[in-house]
PDB file of N, CA, C and O in Angstrom:
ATOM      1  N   UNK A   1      84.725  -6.577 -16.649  1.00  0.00           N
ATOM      2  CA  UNK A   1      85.475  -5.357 -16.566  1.00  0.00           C
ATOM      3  C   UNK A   1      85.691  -4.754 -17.960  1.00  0.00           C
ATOM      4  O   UNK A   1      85.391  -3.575 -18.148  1.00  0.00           O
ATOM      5  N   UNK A   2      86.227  -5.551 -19.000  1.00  0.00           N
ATOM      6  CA  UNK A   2      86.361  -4.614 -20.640  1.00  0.00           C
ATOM      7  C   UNK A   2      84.787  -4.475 -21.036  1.00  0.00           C
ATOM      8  O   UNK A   2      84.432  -3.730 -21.950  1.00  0.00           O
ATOM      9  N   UNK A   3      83.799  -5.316 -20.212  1.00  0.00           N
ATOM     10  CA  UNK A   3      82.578  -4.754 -21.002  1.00  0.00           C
ATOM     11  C   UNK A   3      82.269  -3.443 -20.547  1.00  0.00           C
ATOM     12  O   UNK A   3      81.685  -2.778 -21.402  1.00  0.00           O
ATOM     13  N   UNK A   4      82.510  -2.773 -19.301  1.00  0.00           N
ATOM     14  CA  UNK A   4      82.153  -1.806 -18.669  1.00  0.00           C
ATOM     15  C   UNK A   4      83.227  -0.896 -19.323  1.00  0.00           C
ATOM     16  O   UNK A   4      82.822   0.225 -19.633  1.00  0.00           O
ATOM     17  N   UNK A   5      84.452  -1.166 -19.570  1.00  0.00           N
ATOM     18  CA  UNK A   5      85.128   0.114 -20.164  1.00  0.00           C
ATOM     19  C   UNK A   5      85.054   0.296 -21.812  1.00  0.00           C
ATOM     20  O   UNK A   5      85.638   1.191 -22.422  1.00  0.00           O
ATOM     21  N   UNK A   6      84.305  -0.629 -22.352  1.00  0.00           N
ATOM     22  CA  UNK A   6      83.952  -0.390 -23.663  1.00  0.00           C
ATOM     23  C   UNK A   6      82.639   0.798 -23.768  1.00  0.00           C
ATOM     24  O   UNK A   6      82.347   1.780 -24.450  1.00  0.00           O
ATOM     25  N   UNK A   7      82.001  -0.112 -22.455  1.00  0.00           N
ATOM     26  CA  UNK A   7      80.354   1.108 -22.732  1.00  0.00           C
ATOM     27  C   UNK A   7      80.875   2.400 -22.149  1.00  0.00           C
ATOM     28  O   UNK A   7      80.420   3.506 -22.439  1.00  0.00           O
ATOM     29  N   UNK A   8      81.922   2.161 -21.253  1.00  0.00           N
ATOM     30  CA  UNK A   8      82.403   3.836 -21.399  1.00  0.00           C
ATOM     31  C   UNK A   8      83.026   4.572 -22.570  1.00  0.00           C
ATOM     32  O   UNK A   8      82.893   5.768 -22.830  1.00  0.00           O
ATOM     33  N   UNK A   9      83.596   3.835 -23.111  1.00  0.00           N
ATOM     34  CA  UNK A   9      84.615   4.468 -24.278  1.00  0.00           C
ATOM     35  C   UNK A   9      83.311   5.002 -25.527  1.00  0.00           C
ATOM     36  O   UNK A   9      83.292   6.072 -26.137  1.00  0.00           O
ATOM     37  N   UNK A  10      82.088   3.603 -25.640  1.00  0.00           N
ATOM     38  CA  UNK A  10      80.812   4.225 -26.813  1.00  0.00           C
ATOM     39  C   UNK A  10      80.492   5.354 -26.026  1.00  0.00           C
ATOM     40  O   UNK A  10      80.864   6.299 -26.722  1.00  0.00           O
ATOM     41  N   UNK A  11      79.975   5.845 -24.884  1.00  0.00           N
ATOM     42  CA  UNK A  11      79.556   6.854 -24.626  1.00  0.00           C
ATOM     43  C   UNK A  11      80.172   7.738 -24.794  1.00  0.00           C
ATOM     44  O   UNK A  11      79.551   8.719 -25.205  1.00  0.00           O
ATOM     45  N   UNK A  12      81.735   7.902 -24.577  1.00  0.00           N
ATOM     46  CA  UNK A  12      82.376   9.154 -24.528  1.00  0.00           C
ATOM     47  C   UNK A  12      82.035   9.203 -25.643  1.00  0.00           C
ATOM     48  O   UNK A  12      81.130  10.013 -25.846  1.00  0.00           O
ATOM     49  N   UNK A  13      82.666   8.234 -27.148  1.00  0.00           N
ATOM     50  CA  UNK A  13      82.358   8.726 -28.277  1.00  0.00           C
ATOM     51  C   UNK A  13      81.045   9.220 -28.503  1.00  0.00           C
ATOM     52  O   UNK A  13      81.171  10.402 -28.822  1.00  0.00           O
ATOM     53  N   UNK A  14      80.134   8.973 -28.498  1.00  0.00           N
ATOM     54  CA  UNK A  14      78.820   9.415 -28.623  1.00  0.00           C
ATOM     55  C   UNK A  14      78.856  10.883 -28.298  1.00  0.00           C
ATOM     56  O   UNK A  14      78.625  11.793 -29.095  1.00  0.00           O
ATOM     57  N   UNK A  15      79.184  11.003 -26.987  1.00  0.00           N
ATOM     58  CA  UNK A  15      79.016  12.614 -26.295  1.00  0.00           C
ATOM     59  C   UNK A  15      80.361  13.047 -27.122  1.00  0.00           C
ATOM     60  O   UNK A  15      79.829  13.606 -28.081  1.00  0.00           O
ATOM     61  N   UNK A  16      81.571  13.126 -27.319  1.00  0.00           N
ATOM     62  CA  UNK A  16      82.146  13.820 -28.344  1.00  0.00           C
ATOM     63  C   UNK A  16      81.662  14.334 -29.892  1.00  0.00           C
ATOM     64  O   UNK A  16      81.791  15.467 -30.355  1.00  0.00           O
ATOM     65  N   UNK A  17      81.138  13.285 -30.464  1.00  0.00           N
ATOM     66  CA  UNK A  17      80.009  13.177 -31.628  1.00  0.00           C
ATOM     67  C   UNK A  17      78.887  14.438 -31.715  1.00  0.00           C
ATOM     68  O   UNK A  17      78.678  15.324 -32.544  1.00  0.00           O
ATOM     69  N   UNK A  18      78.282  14.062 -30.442  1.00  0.00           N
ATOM     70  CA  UNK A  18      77.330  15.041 -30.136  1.00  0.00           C
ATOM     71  C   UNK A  18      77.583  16.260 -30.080  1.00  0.00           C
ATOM     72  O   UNK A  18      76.939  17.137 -30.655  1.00  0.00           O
ATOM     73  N   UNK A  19      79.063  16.504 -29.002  1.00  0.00           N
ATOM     74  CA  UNK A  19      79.640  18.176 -28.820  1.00  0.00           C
ATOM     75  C   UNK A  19      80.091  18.536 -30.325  1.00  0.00           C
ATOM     76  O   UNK A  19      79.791  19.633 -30.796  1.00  0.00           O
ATOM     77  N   UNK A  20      80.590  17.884 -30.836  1.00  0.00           N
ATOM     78  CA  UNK A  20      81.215  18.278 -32.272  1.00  0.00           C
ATOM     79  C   UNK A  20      79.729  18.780 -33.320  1.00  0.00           C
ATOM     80  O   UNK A  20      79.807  19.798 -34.007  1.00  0.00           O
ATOM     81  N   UNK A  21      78.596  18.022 -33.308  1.00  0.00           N
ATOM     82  CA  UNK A  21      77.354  18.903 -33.678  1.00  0.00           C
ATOM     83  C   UNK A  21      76.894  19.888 -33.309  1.00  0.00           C
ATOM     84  O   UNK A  21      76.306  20.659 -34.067  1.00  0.00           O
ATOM     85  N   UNK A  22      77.064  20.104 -31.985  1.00  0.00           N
ATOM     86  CA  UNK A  22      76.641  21.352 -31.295  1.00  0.00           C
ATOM     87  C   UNK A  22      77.447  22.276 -31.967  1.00  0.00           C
ATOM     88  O   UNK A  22      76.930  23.202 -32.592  1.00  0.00           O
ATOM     89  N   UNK A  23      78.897  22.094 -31.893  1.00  0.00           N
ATOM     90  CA  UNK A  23      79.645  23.279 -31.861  1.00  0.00           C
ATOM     91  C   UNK A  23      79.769  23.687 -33.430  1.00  0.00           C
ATOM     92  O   UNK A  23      80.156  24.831 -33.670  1.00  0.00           O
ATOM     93  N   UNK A  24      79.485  22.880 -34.435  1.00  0.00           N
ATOM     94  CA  UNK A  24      78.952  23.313 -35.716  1.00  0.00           C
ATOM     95  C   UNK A  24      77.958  24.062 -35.738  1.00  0.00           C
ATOM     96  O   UNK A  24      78.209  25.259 -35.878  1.00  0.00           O
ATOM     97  N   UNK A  25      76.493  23.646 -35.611  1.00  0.00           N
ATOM     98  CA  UNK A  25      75.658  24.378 -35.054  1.00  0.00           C
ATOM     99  C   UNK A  25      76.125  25.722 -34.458  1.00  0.00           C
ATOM    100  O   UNK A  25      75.663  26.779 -34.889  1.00  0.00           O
ATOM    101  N   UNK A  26      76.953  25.688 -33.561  1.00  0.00           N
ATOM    102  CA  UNK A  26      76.881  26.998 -32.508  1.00  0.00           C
ATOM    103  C   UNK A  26      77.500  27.802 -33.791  1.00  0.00           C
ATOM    104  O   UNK A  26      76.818  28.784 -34.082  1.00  0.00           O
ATOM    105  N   UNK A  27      78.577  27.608 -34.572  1.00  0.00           N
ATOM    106  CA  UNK A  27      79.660  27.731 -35.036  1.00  0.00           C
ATOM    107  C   UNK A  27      78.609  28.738 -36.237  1.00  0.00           C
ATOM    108  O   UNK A  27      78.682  29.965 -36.293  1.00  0.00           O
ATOM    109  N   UNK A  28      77.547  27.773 -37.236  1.00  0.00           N
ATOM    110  CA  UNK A  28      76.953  28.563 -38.389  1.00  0.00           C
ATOM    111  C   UNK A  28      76.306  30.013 -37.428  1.00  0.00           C
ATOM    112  O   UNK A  28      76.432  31.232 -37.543  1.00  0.00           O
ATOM    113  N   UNK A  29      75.637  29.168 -36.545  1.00  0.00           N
ATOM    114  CA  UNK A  29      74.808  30.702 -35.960  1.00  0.00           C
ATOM    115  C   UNK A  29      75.781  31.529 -35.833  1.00  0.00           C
ATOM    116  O   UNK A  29      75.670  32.486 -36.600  1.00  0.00           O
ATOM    117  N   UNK A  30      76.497  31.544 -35.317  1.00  0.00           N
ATOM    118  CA  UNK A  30      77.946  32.803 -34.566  1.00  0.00           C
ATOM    119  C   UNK A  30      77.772  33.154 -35.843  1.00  0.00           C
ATOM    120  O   UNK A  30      76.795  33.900 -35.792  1.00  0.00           O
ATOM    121  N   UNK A  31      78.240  33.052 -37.366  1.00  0.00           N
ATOM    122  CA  UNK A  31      78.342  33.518 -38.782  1.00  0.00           C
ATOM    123  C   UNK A  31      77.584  34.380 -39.225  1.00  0.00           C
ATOM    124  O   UNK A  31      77.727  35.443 -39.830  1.00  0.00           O
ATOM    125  N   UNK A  32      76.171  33.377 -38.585  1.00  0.00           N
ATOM    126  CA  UNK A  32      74.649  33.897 -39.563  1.00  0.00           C
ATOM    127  C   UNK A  32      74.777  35.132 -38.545  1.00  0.00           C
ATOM    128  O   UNK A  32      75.148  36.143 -39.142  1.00  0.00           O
ATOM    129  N   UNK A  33      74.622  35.279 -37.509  1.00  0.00           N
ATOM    130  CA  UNK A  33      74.782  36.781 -36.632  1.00  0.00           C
ATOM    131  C   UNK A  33      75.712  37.552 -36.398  1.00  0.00           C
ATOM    132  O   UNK A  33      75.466  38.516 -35.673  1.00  0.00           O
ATOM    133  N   UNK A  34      77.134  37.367 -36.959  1.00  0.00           N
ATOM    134  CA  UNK A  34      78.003  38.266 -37.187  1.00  0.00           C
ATOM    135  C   UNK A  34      77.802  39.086 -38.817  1.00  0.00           C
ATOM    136  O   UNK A  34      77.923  40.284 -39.070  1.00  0.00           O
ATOM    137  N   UNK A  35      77.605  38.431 -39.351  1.00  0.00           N
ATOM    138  CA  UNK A  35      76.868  38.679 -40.618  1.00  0.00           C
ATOM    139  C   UNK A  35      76.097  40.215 -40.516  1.00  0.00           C
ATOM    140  O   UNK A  35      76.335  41.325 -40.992  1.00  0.00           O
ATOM    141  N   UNK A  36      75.025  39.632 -39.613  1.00  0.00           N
ATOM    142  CA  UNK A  36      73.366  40.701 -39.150  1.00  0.00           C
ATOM    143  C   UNK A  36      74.335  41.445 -38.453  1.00  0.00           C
ATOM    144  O   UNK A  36      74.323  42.464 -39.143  1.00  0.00           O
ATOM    145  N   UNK A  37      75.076  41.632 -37.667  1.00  0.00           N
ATOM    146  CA  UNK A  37      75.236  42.275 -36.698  1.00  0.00           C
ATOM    147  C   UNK A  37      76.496  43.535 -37.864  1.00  0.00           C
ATOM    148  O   UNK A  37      76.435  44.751 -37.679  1.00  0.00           O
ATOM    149  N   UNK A  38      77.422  42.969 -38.871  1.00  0.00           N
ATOM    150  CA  UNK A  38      77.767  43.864 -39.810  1.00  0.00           C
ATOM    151  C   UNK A  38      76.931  44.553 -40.698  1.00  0.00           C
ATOM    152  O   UNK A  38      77.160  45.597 -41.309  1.00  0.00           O
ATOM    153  N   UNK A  39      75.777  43.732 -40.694  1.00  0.00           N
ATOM    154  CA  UNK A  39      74.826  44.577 -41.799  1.00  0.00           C
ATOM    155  C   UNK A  39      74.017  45.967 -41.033  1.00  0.00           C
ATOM    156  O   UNK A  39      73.643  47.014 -41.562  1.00  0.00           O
ATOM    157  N   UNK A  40      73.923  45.539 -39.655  1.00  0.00           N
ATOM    158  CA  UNK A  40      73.624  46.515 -39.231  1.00  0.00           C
ATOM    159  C   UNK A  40      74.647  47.929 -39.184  1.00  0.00           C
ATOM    160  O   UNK A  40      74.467  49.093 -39.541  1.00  0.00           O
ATOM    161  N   UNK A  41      75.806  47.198 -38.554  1.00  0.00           N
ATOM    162  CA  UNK A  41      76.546  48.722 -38.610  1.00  0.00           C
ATOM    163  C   UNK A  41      76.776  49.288 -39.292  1.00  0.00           C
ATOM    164  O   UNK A  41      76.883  50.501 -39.115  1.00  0.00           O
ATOM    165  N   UNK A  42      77.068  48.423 -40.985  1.00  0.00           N
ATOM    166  CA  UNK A  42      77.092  49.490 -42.068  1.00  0.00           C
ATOM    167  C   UNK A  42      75.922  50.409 -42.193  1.00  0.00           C
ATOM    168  O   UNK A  42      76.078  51.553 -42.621  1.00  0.00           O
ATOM    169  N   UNK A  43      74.801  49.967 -41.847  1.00  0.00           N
ATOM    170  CA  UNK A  43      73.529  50.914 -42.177  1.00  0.00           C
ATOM    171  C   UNK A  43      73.779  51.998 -41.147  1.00  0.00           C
ATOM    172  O   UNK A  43      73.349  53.146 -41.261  1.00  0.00           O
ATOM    173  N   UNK A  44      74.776  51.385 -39.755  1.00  0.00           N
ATOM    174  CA  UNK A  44      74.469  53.037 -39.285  1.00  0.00           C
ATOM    175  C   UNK A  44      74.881  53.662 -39.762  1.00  0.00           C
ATOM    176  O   UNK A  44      74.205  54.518 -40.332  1.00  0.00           O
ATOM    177  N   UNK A  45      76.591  53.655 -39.872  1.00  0.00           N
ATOM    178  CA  UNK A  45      77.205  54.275 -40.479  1.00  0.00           C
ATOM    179  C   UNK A  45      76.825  54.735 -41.682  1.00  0.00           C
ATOM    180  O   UNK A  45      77.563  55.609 -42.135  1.00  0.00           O
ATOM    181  N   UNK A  46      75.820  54.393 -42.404  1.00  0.00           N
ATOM    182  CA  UNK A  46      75.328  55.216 -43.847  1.00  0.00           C
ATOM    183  C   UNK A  46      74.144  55.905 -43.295  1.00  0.00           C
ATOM    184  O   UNK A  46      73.864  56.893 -43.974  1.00  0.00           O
ATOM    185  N   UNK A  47      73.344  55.714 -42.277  1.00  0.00           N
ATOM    186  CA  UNK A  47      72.512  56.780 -41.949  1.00  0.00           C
ATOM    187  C   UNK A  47      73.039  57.791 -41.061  1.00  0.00           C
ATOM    188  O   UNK A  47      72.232  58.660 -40.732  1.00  0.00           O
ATOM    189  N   UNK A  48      74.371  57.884 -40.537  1.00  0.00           N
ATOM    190  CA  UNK A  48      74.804  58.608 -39.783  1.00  0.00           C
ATOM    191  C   UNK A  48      75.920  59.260 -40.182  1.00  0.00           C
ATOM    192  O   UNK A  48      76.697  59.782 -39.382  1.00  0.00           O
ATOM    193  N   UNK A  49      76.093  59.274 -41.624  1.00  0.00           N
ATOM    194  CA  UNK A  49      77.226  59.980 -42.392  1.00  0.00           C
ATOM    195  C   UNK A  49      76.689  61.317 -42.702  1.00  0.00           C
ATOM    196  O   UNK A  49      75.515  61.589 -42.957  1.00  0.00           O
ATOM    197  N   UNK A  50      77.790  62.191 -42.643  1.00  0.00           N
ATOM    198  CA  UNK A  50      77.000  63.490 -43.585  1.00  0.00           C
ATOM    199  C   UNK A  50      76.587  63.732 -44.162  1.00  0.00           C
ATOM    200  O   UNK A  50      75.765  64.641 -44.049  1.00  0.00           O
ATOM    201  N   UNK A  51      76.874  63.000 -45.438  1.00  0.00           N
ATOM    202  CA  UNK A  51      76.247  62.943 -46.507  1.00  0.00           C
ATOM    203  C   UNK A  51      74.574  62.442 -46.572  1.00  0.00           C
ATOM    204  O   UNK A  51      73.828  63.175 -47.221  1.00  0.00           O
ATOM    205  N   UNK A  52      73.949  61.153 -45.880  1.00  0.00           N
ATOM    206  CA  UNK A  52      72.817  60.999 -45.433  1.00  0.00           C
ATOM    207  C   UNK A  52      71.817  62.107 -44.506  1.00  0.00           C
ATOM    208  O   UNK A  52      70.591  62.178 -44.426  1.00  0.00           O
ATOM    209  N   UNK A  53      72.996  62.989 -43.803  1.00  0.00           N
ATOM    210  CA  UNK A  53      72.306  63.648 -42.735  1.00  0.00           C
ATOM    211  C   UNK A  53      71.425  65.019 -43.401  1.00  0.00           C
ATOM    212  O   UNK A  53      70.325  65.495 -43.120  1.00  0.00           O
ATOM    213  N   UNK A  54      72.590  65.430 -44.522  1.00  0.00           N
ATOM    214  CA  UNK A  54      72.216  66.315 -45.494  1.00  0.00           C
ATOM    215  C   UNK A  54      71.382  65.986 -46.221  1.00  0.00           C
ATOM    216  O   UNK A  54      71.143  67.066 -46.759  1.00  0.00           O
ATOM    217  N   UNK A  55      70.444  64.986 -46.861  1.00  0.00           N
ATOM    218  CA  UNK A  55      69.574  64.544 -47.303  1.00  0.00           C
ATOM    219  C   UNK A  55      68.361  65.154 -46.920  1.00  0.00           C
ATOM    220  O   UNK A  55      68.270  65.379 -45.713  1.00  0.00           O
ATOM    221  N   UNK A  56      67.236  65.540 -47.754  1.00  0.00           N
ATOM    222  CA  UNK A  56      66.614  66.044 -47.353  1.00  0.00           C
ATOM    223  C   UNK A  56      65.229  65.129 -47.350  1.00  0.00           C
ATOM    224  O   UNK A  56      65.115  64.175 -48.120  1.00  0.00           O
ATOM    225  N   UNK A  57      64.476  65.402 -46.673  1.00  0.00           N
ATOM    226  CA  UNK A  57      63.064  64.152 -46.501  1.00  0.00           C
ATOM    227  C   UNK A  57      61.942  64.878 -47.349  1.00  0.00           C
ATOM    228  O   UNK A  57      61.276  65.908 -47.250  1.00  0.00           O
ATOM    229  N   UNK A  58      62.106  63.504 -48.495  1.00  0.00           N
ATOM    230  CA  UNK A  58      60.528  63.647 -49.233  1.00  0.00           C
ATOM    231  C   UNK A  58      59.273  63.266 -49.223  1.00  0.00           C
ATOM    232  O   UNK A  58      58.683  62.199 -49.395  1.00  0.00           O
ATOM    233  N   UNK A  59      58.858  64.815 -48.886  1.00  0.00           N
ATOM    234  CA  UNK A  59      57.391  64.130 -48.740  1.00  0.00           C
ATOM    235  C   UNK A  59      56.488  64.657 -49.937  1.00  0.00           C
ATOM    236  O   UNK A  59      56.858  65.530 -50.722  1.00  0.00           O
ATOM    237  N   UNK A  60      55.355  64.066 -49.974  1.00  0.00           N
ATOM    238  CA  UNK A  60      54.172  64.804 -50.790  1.00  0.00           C
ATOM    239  C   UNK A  60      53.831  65.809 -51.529  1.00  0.00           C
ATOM    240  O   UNK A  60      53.300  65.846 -52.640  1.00  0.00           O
ATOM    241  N   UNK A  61      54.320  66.952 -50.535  1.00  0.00           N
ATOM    242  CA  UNK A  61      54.108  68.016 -50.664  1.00  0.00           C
ATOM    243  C   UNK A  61      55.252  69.004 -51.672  1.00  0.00           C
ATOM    244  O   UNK A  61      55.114  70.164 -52.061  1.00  0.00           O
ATOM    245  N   UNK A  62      56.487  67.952 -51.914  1.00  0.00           N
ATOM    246  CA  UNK A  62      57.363  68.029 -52.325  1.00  0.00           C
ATOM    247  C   UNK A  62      57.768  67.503 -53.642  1.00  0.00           C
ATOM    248  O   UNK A  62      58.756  67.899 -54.262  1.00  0.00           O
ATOM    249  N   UNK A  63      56.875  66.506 -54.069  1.00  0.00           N
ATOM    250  CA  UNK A  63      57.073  65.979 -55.085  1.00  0.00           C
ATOM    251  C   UNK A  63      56.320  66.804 -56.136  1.00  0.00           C
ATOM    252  O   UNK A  63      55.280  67.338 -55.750  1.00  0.00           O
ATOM    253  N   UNK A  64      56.726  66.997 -57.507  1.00  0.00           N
ATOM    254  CA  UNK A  64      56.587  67.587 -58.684  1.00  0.00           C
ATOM    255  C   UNK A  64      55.523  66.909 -59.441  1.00  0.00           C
ATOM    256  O   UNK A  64      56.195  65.919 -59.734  1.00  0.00           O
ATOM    257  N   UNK A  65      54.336  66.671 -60.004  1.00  0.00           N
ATOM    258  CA  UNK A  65      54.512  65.432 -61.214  1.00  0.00           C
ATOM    259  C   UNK A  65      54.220  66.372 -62.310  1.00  0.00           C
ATOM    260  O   UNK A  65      53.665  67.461 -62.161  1.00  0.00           O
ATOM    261  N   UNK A  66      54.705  65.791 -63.606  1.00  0.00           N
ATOM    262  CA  UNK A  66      54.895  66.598 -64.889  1.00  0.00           C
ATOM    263  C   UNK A  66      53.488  66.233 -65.130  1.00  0.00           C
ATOM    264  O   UNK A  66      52.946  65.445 -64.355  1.00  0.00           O
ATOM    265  N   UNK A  67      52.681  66.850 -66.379  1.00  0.00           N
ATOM    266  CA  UNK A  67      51.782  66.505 -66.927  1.00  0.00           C
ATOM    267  C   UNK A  67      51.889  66.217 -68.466  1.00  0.00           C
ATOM    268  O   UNK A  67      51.567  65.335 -69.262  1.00  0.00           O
ATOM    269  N   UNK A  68      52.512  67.429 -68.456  1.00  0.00           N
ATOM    270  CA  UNK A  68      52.986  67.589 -70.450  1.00  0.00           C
ATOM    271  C   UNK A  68      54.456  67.643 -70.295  1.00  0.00           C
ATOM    272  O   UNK A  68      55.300  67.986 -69.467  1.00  0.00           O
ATOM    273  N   UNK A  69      54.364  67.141 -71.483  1.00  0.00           N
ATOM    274  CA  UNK A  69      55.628  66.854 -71.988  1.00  0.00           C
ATOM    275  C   UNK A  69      56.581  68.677 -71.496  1.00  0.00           C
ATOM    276  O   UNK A  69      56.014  69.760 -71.638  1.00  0.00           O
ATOM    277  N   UNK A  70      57.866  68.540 -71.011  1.00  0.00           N
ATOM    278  CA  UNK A  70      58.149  69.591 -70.804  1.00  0.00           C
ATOM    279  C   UNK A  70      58.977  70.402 -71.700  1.00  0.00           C
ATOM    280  O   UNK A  70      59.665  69.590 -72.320  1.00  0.00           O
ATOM    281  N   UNK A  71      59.245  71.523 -72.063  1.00  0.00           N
ATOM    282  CA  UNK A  71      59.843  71.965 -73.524  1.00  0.00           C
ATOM    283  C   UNK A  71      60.935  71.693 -73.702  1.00  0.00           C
ATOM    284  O   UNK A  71      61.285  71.797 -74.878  1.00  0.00           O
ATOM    285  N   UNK A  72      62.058  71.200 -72.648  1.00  0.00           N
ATOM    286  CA  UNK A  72      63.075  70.183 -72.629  1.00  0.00           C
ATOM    287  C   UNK A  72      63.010  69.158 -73.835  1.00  0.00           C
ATOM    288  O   UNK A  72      63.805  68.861 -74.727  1.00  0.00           O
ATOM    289  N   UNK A  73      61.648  68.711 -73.471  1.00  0.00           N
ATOM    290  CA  UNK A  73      61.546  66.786 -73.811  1.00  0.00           C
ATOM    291  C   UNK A  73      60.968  67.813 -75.147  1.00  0.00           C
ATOM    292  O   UNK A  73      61.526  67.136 -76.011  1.00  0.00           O
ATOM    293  N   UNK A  74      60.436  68.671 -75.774  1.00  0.00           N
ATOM    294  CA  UNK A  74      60.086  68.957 -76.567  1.00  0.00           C
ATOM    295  C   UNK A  74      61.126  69.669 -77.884  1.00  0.00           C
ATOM    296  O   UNK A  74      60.953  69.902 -79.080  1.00  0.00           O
ATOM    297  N   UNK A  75      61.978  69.801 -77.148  1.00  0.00           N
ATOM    298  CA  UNK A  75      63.202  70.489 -78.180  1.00  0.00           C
ATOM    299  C   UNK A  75      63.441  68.922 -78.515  1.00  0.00           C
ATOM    300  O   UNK A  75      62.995  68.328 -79.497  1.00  0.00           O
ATOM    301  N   UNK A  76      64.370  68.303 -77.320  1.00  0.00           N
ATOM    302  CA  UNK A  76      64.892  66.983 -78.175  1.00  0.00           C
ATOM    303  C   UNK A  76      64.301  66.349 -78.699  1.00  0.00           C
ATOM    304  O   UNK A  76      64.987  65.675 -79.468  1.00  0.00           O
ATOM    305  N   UNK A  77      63.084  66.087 -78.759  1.00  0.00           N
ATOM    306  CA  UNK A  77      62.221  65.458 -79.312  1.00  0.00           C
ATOM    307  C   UNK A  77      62.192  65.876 -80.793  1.00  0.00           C
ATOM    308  O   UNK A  77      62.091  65.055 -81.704  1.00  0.00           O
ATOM    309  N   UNK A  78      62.316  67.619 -81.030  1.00  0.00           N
ATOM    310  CA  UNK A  78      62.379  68.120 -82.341  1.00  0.00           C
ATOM    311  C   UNK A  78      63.924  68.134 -83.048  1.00  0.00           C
ATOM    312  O   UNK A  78      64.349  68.735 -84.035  1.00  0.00           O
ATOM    313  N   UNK A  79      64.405  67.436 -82.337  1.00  0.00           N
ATOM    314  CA  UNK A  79      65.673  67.852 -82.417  1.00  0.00           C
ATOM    315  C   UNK A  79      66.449  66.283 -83.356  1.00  0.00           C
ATOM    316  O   UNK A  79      67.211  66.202 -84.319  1.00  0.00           O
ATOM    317  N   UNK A  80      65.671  65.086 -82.339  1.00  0.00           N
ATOM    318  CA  UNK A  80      66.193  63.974 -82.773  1.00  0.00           C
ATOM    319  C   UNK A  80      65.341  63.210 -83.790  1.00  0.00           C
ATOM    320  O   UNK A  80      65.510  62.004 -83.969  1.00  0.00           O
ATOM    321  N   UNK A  81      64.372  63.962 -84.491  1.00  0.00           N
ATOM    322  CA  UNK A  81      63.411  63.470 -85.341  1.00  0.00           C
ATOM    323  C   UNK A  81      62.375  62.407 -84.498  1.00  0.00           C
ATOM    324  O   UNK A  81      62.174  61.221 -84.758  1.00  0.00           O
ATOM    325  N   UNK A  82      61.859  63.125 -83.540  1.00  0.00           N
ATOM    326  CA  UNK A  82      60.585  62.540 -82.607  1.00  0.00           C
ATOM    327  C   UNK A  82      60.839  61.489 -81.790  1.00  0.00           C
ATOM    328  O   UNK A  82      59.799  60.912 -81.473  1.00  0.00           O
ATOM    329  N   UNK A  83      61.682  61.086 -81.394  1.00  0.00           N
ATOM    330  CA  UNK A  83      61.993  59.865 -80.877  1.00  0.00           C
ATOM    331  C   UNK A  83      63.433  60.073 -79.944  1.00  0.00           C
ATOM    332  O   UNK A  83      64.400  60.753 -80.285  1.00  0.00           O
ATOM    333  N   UNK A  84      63.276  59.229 -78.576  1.00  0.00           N
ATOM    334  CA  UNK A  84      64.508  59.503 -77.526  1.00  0.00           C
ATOM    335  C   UNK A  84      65.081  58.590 -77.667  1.00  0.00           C
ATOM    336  O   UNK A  84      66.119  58.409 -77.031  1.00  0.00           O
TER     337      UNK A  84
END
C-alpha cells in the first residue's frame, strides 16, 4: 500500500514539474507575441496618423539628382576657403 501511494505522489510530482515547464514556455511565448502584437499597432498608428497620411510617395520620376556642384555648395565653398 505506501509503495502504491509513493508512485502516486512521484507522478503527481513529475506531472506538476512538467505543467510548471509548460506554463513557462506558454508564459515566454504570451511575451514574445505581445511584444509583435505592440509592434504592430504602433506601426499602425504611425501609418495612419496625419502626419504619415500627408506624406507624399516617392517615386522616380520625382527624384532630383544633382550633377554639379550647385551654386549653394559653390558660394560656401568660396566662402569657407574650399572646404565644408
Amino acid at each position: 500500500m505506501t509503495l502504491f501511494f509513493s508512485g502516486k505522489e512521484v507522478t503527481k510530482g513529475y506531472t506538476i514539474k512538467r505543467l510548471e515547464a509548460t506554463r513557462q514556455t506558454l508564459t515566454k511565448e504570451s511575451e514574445i507575441i505581445g511584444s509583435k502584437v505592440a509592434g504592430a499597432q504602433a506601426m499602425q498608428v504611425a501609418l495612419t496618423s496625419n502626419h504619415a497620411q500627408s506624406m507624399i510617395n516617392l517615386t522616380e520620376k520625382r527624384i532630383t539628382y544633382l550633377r554639379r556642384e550647385s551654386n549653394l555648395a559653390q558660394q560656401f565653398r568660396s566662402i569657407n576657403g574650399g572646404s565644408f
